[in-house]
C-alpha positions in Angstrom: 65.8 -42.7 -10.4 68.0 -39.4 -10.4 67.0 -37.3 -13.2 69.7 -34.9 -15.0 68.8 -30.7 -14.5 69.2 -28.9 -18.0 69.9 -25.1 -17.6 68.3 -23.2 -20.9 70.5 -20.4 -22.3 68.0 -17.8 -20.3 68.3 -19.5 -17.0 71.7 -19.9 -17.2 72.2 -16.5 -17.9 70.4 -15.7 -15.3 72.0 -17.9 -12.9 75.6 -16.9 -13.5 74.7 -12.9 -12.7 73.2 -14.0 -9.0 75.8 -13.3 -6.0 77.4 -16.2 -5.6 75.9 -17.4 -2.4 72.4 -17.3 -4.1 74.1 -19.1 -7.1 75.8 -21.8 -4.3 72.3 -22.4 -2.8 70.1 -22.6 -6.3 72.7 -25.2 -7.8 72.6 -27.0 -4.6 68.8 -27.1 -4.5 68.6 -28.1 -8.0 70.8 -30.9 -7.7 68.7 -31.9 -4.8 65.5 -31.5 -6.6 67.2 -33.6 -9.3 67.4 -36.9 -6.7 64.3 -36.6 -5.4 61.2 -39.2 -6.4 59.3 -38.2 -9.4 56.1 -37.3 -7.0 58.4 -34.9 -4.7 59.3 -33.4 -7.6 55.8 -32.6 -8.8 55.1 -30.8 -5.8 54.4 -33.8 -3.0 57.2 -33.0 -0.9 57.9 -31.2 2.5 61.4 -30.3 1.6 60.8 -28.5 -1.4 58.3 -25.6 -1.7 57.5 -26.9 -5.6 53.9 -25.9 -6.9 52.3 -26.8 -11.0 51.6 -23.2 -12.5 47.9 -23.2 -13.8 47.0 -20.7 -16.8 49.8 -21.0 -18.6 49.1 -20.9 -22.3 50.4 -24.1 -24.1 52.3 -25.4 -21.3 50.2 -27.7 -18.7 53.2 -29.4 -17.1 55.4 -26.5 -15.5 56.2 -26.0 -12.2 57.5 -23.4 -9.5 60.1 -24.1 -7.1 60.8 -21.7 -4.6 64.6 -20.9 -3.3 64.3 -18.1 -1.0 63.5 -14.8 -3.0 64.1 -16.8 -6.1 61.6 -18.8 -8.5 62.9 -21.1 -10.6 60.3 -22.5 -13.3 60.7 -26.1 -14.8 59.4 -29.0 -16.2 59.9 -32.7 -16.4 60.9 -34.5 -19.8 61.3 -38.0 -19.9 65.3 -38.6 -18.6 66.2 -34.9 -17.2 64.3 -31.6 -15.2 64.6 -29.0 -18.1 65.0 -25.3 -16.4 63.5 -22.4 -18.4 63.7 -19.4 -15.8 65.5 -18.5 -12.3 63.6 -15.0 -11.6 63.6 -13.0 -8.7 60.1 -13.2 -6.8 59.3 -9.3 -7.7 60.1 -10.3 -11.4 57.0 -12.3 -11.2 55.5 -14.2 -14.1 55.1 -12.0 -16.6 57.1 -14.0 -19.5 54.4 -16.3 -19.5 
């Protein structure tokens, strides 16, 4: 079943200060991501370079997906894919 994608305030922030062909592609990917089967979109999927992050404190179900020199951190709720972060990859993960 196709699950909604929910930008936070921060990602979309982020997301509308990309050049507009990274924006194009991380929108389309998204939307992509959002049709996929719940296991492809826990990381089971050779389209989608999607992997759980491990140590992060309080948060067990996260997860990376990778778009180019972009990451774009996420998790799953029950009816939508809830998007906290698009960083570049030299940002890293230091927020968490």
């Amino acid at each position: 079943m196709p699950k909604t994608v929910l930008l936070s305030k921060v990602a979309r922030k982020q997301l509308d200060a990309l050049p507009e062909d990274k924006k194009k592609r991380i929108k389309a990917t998204l939307h992509f991501l959002g049709e996929q089967k719940p296991e492809r979109r826990k990381g089971k999927s050779r389209m989608l370079d999607i992997k759980k992050l491990k140590g992060v404190r309080g948060r067990e179900d996260l997860f990376r997906l990778r778009i180019g020199d972009y990451r774009v951190v996420y998790f799953e709720d029950s009816d939508c894919l809830k998007v906290i972060q698009i960083l570049h990859r030299e940002k890293g993960y230091k927020w968490l």
